[in-house]
PLY file of the C-alpha trace (Angstrom):
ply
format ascii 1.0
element vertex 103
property float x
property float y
property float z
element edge 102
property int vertex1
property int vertex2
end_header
259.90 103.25 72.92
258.12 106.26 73.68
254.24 106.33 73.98
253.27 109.00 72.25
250.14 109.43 74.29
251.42 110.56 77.02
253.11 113.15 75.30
249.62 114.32 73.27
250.18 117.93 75.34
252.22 119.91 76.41
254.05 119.36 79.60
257.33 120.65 81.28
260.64 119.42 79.95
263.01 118.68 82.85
266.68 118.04 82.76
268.14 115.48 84.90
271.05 113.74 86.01
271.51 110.40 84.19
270.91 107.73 86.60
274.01 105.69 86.49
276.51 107.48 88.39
279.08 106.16 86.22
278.56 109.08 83.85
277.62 111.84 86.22
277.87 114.58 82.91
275.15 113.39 81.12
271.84 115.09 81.31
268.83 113.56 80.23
265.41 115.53 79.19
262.17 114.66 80.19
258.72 115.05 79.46
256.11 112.72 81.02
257.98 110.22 82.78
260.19 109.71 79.17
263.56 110.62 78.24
263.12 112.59 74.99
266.55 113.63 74.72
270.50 113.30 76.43
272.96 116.03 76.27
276.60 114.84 76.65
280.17 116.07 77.29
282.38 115.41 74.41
286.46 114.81 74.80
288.42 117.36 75.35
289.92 117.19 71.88
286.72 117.75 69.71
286.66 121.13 68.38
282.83 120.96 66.23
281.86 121.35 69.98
282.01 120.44 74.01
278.25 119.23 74.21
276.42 116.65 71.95
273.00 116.26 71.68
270.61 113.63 70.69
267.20 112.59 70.99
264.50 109.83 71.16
261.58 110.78 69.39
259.71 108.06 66.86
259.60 108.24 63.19
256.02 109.94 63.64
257.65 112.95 64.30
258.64 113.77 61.33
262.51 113.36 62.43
264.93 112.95 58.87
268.39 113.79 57.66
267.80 117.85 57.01
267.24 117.85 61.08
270.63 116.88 61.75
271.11 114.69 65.07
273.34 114.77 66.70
273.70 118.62 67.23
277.37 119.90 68.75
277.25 123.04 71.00
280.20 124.74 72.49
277.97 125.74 75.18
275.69 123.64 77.67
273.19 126.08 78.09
272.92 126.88 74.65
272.90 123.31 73.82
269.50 122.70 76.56
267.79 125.92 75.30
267.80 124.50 71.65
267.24 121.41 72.67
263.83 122.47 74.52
262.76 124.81 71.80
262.81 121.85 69.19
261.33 119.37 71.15
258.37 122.23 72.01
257.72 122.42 68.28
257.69 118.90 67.53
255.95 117.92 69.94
253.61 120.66 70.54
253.80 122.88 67.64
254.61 125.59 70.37
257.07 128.70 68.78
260.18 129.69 70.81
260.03 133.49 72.33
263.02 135.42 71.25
263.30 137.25 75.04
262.83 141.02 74.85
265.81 143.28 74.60
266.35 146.77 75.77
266.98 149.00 72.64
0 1
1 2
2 3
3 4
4 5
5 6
6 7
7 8
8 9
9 10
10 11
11 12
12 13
13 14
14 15
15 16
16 17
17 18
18 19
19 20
20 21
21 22
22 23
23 24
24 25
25 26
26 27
27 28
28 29
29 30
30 31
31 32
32 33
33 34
34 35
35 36
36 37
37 38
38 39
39 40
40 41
41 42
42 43
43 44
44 45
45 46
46 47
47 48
48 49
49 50
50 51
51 52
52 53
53 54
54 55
55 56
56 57
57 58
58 59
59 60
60 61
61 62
62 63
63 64
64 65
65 66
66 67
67 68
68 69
69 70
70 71
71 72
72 73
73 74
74 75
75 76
76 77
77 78
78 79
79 80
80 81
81 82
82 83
83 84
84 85
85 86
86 87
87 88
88 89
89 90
90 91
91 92
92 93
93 94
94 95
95 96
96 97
97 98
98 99
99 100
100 101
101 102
């Protein structure tokens, strides 16, 4: 269970490595010393997407049905920038940037 203290403001969400080796795919977010969120590989086969994501945040965070976990992404990087802009709002109330683009 996650103690929701430590996670009171904002701090840097890092992805890493799962610690069993057995699944060396399978990145897992942190914040704090806790795992907030996992992003895995799907099989080959699934076509709603090659990455699933989930993520381990208590009922206190306002986490229901219209959020939609897991989330499918056909791209990794996609799938870990989503995943960090969510968990900066929910956590921190903090609004993703769109980046700047040349016009």
């Amino acid at each position: 269970m996650l103690d929701m203290a430590k996670l009171k403001e904002p701090t840097p969400l890092v992805w890493l490595p799962h610690r069993n080796r057995e699944y060396p795919n399978l990145l897992e977010c942190w914040a704090n010393k806790q795992m907030i969120a996992w992003l895995e590989p799907r099989p080959f086969y699934c076509d709603r997407g090659h990455w699933k994501v989930e993520i381990n945040l208590p009922e206190e965070c306002n986490i229901d049905g219209q959020d939609r976990f897991p989330r499918y992404y056909m791209s990794k990087t996609v799938a870990m920038a989503e995943t960090e802009a969510f968990m900066k709002w929910r956590l921190w109330q903090i609004r993703f940037k769109e980046p700047k683009t040349k016009e």
